[in-house]
C-alpha positions as CSV (number, residue, x, y, z in Angstrom):
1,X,80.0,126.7,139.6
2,X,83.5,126.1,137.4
3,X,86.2,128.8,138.5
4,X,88.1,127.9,135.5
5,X,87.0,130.8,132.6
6,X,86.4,129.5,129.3
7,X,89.0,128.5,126.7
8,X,89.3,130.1,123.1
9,X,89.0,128.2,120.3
10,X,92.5,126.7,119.7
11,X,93.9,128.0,116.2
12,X,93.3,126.2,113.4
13,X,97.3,125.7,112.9
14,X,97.3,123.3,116.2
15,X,95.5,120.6,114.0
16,X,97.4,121.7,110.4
17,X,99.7,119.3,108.9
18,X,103.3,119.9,108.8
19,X,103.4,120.5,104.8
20,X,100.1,122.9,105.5
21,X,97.8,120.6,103.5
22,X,95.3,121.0,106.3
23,X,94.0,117.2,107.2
24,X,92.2,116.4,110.2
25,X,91.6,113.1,111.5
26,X,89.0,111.1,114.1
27,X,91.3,112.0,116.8
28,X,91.7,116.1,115.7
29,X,88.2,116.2,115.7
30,X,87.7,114.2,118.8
31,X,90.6,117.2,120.5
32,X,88.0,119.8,119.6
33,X,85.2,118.4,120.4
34,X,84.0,121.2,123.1
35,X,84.2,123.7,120.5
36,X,82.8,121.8,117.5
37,X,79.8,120.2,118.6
38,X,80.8,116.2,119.0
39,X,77.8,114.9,119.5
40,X,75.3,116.7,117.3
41,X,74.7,114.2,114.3
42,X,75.6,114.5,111.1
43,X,74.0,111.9,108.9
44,X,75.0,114.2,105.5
45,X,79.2,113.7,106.3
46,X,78.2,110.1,107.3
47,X,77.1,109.8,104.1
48,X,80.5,110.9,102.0
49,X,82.1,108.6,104.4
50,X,80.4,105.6,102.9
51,X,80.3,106.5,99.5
52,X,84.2,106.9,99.8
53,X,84.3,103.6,100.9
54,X,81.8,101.8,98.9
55,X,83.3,103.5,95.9
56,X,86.7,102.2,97.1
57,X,85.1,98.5,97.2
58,X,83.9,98.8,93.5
59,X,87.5,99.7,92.5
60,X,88.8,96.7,94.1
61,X,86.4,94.3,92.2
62,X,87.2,96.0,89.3
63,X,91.0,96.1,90.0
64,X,90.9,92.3,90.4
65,X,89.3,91.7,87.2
66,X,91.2,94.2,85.5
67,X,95.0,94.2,86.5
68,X,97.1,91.1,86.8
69,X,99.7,92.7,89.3
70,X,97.0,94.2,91.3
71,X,95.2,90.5,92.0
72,X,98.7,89.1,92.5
73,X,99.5,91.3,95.4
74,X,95.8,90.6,96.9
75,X,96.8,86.8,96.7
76,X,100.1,87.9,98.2
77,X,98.5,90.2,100.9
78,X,96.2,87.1,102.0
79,X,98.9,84.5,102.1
80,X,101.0,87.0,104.2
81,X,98.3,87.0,106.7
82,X,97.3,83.1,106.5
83,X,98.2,80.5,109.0
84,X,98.4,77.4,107.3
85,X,102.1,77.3,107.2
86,X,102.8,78.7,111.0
87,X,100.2,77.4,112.5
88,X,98.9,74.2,110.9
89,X,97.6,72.8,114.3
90,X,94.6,75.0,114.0
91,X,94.1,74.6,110.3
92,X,91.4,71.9,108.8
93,X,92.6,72.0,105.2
94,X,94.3,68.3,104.3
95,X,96.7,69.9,102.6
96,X,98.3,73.3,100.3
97,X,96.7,73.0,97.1
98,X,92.7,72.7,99.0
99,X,94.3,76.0,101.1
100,X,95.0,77.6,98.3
101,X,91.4,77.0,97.3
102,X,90.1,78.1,100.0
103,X,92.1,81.4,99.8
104,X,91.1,82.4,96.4
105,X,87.3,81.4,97.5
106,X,87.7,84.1,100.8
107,X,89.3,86.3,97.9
108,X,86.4,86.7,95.9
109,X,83.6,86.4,98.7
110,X,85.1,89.2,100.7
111,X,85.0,91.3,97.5
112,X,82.0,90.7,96.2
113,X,80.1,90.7,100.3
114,X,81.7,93.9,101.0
115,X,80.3,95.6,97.7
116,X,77.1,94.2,98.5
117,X,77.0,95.4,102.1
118,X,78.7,98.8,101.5
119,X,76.0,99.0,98.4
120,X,73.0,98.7,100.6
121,X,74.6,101.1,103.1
122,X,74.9,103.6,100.2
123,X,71.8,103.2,98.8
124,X,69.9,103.9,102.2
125,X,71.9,106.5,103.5
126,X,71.2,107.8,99.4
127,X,67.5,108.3,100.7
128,X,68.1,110.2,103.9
129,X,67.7,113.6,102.4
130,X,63.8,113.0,101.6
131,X,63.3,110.8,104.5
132,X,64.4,113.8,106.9
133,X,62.4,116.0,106.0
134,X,60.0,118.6,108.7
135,X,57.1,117.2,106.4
136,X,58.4,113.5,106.8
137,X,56.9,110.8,109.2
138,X,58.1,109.8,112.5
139,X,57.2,106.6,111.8
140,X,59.1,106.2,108.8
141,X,62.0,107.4,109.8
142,X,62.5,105.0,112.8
143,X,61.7,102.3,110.4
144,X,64.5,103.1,108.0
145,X,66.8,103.8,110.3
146,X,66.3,100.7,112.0
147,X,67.1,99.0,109.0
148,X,70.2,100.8,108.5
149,X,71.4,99.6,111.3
150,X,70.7,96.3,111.1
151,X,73.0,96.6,108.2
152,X,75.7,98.4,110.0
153,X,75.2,95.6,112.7
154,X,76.0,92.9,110.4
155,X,78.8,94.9,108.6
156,X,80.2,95.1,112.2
157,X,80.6,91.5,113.1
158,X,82.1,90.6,109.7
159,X,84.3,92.9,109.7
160,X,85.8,92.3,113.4
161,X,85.7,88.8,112.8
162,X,88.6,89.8,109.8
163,X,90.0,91.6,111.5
164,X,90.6,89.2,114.6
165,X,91.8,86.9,112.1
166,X,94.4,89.5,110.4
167,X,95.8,90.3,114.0
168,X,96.9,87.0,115.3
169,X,98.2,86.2,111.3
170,X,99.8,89.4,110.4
171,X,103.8,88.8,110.0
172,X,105.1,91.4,113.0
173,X,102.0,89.8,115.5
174,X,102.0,86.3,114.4
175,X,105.3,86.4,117.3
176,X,103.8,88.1,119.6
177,X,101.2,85.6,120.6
178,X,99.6,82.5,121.9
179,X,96.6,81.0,120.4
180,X,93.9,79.3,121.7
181,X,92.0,76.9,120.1
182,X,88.2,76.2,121.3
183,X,87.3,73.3,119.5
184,X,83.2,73.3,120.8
185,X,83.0,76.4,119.2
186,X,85.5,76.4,116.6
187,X,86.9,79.9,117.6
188,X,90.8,80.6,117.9
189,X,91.7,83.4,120.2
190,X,94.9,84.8,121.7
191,X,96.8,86.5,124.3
192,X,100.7,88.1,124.3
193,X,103.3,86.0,125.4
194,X,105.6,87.1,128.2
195,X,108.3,88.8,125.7
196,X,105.8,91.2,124.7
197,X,106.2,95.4,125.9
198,X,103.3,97.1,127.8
199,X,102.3,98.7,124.5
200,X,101.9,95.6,122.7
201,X,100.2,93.9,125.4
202,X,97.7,96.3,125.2
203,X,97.5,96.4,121.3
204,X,97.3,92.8,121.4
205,X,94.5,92.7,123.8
206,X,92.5,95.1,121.9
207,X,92.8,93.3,118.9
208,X,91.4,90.1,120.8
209,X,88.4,92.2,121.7
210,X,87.4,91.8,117.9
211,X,87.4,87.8,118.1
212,X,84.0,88.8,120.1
213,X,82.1,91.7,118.5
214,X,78.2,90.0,119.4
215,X,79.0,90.2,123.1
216,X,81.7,92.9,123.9
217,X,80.5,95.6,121.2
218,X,77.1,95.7,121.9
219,X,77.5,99.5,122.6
220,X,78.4,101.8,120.1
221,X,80.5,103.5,122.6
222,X,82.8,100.6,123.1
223,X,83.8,100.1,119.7
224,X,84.2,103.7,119.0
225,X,86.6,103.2,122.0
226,X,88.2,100.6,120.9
227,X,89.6,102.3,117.9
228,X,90.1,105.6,119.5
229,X,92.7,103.4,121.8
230,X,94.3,101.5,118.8
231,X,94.7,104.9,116.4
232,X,96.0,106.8,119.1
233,X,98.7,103.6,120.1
234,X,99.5,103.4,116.3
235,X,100.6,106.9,116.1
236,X,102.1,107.3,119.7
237,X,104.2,103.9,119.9
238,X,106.9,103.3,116.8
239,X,106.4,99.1,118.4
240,X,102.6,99.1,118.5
241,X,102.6,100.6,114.1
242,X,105.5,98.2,113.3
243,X,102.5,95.5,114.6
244,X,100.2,96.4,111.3
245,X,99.7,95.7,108.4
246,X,98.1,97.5,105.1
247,X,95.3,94.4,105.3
248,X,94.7,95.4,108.7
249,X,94.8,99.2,109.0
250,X,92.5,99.0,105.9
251,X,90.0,96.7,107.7
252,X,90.6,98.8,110.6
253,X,89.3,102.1,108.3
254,X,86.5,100.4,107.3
255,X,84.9,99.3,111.0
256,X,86.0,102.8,112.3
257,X,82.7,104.1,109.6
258,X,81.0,101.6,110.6
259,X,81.4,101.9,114.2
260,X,80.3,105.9,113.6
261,X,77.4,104.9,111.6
262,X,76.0,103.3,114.6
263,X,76.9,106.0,116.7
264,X,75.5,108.7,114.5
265,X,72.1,106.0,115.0
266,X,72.5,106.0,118.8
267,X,72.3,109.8,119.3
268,X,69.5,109.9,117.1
269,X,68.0,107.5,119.3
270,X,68.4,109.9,121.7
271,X,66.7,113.0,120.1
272,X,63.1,114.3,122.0
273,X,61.0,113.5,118.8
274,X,62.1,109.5,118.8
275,X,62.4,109.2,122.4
276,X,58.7,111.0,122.3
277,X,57.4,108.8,120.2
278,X,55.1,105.8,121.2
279,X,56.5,102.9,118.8
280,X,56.1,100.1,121.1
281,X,55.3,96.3,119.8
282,X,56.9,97.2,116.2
283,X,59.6,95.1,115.6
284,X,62.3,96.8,112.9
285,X,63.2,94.1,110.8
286,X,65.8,94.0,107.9
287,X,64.3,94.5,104.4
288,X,66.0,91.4,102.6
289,X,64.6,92.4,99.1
290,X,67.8,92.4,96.6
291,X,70.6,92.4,99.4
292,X,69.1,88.9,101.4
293,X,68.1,87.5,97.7
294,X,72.7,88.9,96.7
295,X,73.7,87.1,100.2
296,X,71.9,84.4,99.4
297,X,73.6,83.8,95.7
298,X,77.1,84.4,96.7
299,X,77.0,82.3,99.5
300,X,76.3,79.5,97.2
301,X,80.4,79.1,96.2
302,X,82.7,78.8,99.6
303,X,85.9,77.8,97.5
304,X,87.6,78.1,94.0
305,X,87.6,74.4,92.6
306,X,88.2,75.0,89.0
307,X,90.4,78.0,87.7
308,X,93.3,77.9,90.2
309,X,95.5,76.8,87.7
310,X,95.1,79.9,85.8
311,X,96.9,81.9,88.7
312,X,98.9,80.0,90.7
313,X,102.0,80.3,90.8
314,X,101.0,83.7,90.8
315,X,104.5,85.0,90.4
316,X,104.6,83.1,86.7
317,X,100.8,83.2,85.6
318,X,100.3,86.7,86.2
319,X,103.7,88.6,85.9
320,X,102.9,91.9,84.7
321,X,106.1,94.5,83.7
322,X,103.7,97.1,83.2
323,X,106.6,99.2,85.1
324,X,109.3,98.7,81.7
325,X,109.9,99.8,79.1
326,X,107.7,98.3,76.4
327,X,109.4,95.3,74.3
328,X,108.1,92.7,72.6
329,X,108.7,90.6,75.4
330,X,107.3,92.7,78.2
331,X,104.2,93.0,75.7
332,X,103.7,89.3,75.5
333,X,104.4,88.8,78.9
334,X,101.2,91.6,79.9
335,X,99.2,90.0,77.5
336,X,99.5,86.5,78.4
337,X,99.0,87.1,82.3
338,X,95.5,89.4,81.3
339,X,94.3,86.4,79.6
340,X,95.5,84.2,82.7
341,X,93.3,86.8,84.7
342,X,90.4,86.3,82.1
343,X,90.1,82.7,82.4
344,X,90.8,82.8,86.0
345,X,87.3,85.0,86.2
346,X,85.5,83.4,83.4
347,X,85.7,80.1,85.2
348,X,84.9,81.8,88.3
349,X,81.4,82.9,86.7
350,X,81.1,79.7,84.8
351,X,81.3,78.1,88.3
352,X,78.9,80.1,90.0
353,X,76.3,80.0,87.3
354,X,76.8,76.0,88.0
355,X,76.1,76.3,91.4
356,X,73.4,79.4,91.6
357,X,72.2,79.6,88.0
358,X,73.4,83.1,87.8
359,X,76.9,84.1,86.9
360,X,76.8,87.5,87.7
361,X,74.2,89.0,90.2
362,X,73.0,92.0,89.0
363,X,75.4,94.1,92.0
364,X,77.9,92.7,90.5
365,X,76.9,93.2,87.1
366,X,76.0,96.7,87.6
367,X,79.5,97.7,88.8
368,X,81.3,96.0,86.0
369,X,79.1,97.7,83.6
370,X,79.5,101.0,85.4
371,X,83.1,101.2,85.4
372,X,84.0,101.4,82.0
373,X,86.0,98.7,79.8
374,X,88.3,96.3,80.7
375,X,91.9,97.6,79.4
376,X,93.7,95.0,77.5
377,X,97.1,95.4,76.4
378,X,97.2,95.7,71.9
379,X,99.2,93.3,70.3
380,X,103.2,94.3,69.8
381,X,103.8,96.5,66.8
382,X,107.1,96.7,64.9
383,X,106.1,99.5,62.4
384,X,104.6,101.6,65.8
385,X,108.2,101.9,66.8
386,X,110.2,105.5,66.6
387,X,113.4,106.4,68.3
388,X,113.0,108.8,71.2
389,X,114.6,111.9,70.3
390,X,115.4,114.5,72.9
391,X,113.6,118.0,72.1
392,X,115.8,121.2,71.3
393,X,113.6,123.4,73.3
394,X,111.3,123.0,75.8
395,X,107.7,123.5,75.5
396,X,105.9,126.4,77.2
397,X,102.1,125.5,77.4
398,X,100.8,129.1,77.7
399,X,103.0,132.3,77.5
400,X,103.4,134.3,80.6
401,X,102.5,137.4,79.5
402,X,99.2,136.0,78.2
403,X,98.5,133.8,80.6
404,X,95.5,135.5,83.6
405,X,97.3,134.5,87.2
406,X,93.3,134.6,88.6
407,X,92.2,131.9,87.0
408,X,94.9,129.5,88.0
409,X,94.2,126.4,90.2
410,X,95.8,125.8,93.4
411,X,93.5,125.0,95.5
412,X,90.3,127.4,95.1
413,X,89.2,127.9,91.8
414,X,86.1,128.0,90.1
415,X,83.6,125.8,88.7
416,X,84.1,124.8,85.4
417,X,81.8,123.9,82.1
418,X,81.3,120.1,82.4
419,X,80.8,117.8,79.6
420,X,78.4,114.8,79.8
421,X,79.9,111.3,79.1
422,X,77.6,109.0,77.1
423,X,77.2,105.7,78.6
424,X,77.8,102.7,76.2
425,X,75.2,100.3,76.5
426,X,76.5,97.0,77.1
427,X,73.8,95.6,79.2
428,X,72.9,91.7,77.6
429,X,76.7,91.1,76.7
430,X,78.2,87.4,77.9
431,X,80.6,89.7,79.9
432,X,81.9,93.0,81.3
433,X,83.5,95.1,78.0
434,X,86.9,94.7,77.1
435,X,88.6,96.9,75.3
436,X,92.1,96.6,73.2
437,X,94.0,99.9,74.4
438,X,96.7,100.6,77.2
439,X,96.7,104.0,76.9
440,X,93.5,105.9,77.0
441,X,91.7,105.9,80.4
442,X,88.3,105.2,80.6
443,X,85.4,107.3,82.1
444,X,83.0,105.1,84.2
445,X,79.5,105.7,83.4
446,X,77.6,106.1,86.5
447,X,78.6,107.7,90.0
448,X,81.2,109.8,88.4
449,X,82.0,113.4,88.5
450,X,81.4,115.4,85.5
451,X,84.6,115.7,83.8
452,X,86.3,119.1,82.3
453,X,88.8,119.4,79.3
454,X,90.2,122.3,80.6
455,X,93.7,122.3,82.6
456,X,95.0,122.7,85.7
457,X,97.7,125.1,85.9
458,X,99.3,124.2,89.0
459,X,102.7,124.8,90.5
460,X,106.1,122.4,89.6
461,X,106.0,120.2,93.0
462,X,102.5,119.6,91.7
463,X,102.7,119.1,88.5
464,X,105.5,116.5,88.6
465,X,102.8,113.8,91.0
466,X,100.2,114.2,88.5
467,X,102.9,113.5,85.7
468,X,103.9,110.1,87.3
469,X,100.6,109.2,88.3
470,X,99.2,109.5,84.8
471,X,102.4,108.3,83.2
472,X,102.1,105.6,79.8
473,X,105.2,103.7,79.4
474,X,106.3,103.6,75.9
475,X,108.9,101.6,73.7
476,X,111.4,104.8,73.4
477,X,111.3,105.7,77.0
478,X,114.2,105.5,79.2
479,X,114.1,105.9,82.8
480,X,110.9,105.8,84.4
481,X,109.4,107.7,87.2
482,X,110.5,107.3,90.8
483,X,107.9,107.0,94.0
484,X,105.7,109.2,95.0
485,X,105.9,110.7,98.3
486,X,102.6,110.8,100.0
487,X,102.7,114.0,101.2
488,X,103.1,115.2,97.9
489,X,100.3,113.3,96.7
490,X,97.9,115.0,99.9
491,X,99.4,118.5,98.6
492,X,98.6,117.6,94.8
493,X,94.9,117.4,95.4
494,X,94.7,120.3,98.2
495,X,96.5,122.1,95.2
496,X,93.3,121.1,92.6
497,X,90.5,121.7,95.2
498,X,90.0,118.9,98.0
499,X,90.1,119.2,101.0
500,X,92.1,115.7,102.9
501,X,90.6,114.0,106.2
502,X,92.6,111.2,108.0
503,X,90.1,108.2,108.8
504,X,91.0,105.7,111.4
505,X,93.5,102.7,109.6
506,X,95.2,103.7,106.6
507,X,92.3,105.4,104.6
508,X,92.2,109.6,103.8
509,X,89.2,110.8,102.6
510,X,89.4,113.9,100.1
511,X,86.7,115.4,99.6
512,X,86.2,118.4,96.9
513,X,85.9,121.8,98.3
514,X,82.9,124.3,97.0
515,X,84.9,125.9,94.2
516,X,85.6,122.2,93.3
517,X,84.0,120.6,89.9
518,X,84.2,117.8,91.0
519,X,81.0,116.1,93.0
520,X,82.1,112.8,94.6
521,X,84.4,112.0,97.6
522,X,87.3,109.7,97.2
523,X,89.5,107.7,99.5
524,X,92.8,106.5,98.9
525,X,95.2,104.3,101.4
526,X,98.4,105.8,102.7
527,X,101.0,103.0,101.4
528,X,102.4,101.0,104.7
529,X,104.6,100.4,106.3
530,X,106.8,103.2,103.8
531,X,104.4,106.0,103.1
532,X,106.2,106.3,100.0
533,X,103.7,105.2,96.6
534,X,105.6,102.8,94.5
535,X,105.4,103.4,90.7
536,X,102.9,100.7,90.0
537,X,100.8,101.8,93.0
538,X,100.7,105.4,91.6
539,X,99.5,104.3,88.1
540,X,96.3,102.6,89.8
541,X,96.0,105.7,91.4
542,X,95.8,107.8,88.5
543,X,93.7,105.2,86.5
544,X,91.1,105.3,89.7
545,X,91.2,109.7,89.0
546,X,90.6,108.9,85.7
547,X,87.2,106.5,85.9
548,X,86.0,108.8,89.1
549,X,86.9,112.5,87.1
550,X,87.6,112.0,83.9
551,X,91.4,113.5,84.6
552,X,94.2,113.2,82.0
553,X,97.9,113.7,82.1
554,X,97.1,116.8,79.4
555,X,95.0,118.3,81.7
556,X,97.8,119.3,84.1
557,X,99.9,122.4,83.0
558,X,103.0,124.5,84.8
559,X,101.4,127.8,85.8
């Protein structure tokens, strides 16, 4: 018997954040995992863990379709982590311009498989509640989850296999090793070279581990081991988070849910009623209806051969000074790269529909037609024009000595009336709505939260995020807002009723507290390597609140 007596609960400060927002992280939780319960399942948190992310995936397809600057950097992020021009002896293009094909084609595959895979994810994890229930069948549950994680099991060896690739590409690891090219098997993998610290010979030796996910994580606990090993080395060694990249971290984020997904299964597995339960000779096989039959389609195109020239060079064909101040030239400039971005996509539909019959699979119909309209930028306006004039007094929303202290927002507040938005039908159109109007956000139809037209009175630090983040530049403004801090933006929405979780990789999950309206997760990707949000990035931010809340820069008051 243990002499040692037993430990109180460690205060809730030890796993606070410095600014007292209150994250936790994998790693928190894993510290107080004799206290909390670590291994007791928990298929309902699971759950907002993949609707974060799948939600995130449908912003990035729409993002690509809708914002020339966003779809640059993508091309920019993949090029960054590409090896055609470092390490042409293990590349098989003949030369730049079929590369560049090629990259656009991964481009648009990885976004439109990863909103497939994280859909079907969603959508079964969407039935749990019913399928768990004390009335429900054995049977059917084992059957359901066994699909699930054939699923997950898939998502898992895609996602390594990028993430392999990433590593040994990325600009601060491309240096640090030696590749090996297997030319049987077609597979490149690497090792450090001799220059390399402890620290990054581990890193890079982890990272290697992902070149073979079908024989080295066959065991849920090795992955989940795997990227304890690498999160704790990314925030212990200065070297080892100098290594990553905001491709990688982000792939990184999404395996980590992945990789608990299939643990959550595993202890499942391991519960008396399955273990109990005499299922032998059934074999669990995937249900392909509607994801096998999306696979299928989208595998159908494996490079862009048509609308490259719409986008490349990407730094003339879709400059976007959606950060100045609004001229006629800037206008032009906005407009002309949307319509580069238009025809980039139209082709892209025109060529799948040559090659499938479809253009659009109905996935990928049903989240362009659930995310609103297309923003396009209106045509410049002489007579629109005014001179900015500075005011003579500043504006006080609400007077003090009217104004009820208890019913401010900071954190805790209660639930307000919701209003209903009334889906526009769209459904039969040639393609996903556009609509002529820079200024207004727009409400997504489906999987959002209700959203309220009353404010949020919030404190000054507060307010002044929310202000940048929903800022419209216009023709008579002068200086515009500076970066975001990202601990500011984790305080903003403590301060309006979330509650902030760090996930493995860059990704924090927020999550809206019981005296929240709102009713859907959200995850958002700490900037890297300066955790400081750039103007632009901070715009997409508060356009994302805006489809996923229905939030508005009017909403946000002083208190």
């Amino acid at each position: 018997m243990d002499e040692f007596p037993i430990e109180d609960e460690p205060p809730l400060s030890d796993i606070l954040d410095e600014d007292s927002v209150g994250h936790k992280s994998f790693s928190d939780i894993l510290m107080t995992a004799p206290y909390r319960g670590w291994h007791s399942r928990n298929f309902s948190k699971l759950q907002g863990y993949i609707a974060g992310t799948y939600d995130t995936q449908r912003e990035h397809l729409w993002e690509l379709r809708e914002d020339p600057d966003y779809f640059a950097d993508t091309i920019r992020e993949h090029e960054e982590h590409a090896h055609y021009s470092d390490f042409e002896q293990f590349s098989t293009v003949p030369n730049k311009s079929q590369y560049r094909r090629l990259l656009l084609g991964s481009i648009v595959k990885e976004a439109y498989s990863m909103l497939g895979g994280w859909r079907e994810l969603y959508q079964r994890f969407a039935e749990f509640d019913n399928l768990f229930r004390e009335d429900s069948n054995i049977h059917d549950q084992i059957h359901a989850v066994y699909e699930v994680k054939n699923v997950a099991e898939w998502m898992k060896t895609i996602l390594s296999h990028k993430i392999a690739a990433a590593a040994r590409s990325a600009r601060n690891t491309r240096r640090l090793v030696e590749l090996d090219f297997d030319e049987q098997s077609g597979q490149v993998s690497f090792a450090p070279r001799n220059a390399c610290t402890t620290s990054q010979t581990l890193m890079i030796k982890m990272l290697d581990g992902f070149n073979r996910p079908e024989t080295l994580f066959t065991m849920p606990a090795i992955l989940s081991c795997t990227l304890e090993t690498i999160d704790l080395k990314i925030r212990s060694s200065a070297e080892c988070k100098a290594m990553m990249s905001g491709r990688l971290l982000s792939l990184l984020t999404d395996l980590s849910i992945i990789g608990e997904c299939l643990r959550q299964i595993e202890l499942w597995e391991q519960s008396p009623e399955v273990i109990g339960c005499e299922h032998e000779g059934c074999e669990y096989v995937l249900n392909l209806d509607g994801h096998g039959d999306f696979l299928k389609w989208m595998s159908g195109l494996d490079a862009i051969e048509g609308p490259m020239h719409h986008v490349y060079p990407f730094q003339e064909k879709l400059y976007y000074p959606s950060n100045k101040r609004r001229t006629r030239a800037h206008v032009q400039a906005m407009r002309q790269a949307e319509a580069n971005l238009d025809k980039f996509w139209a082709s892209v539909d025109a060529l799948y529909e040559g090659k499938t019959g479809i253009p659009q699979h109905p996935i990928i119909r049903e989240c362009l037609e659930d995310s609103g309209e297309i923003q396009r930028t209106p045509a410049w306006d002489d007579t629109a024009i005014t001179p900015a004039k500075k005011p003579e007094h500043e504006y006080q929303p609400l007077s003090l000595m009217a104004h009820d202290k208890t019913l401010q927002i900071t954190g805790a507040f209660d639930k307000m009336s919701v209003e209903d938005k009334c889906k526009k039908k769209t459904r039969g159109a040639p393609s996903y709505p556009v609509k002529q109007n820079d200024d207004a956000a727009v409400l997504p139809t489906e999987h959002i939260s209700k959203a309220t037209g009353r404010p949020f009175f919030v404190d000054q630090r507060t307010h002044k995020v929310f202000k940048t983040l929903f800022y419209t530049p216009t023709s008579g403004t002068g200086d515009l807002p500076k970066a975001v801090k990202w601990a500011d933006f984790k305080r903003a929405m403590v301060r309006v009723g979330f509650t902030v979780e760090k996930l493995q990789g860059s990704a924090w999950q927020f999550t809206p507290s019981e005296s929240s309206t709102a009713e859907r997760n959200i995850q958002f990707h700490e900037p890297h390597p300066d955790s400081d949000i750039p103007y632009v990035m901070a715009k997409r931010f508060g356009r994302r609140l805006a489809r996923v809340y229905g939030w508005s820069a009017d909403m946000f008051k002083l208190a």
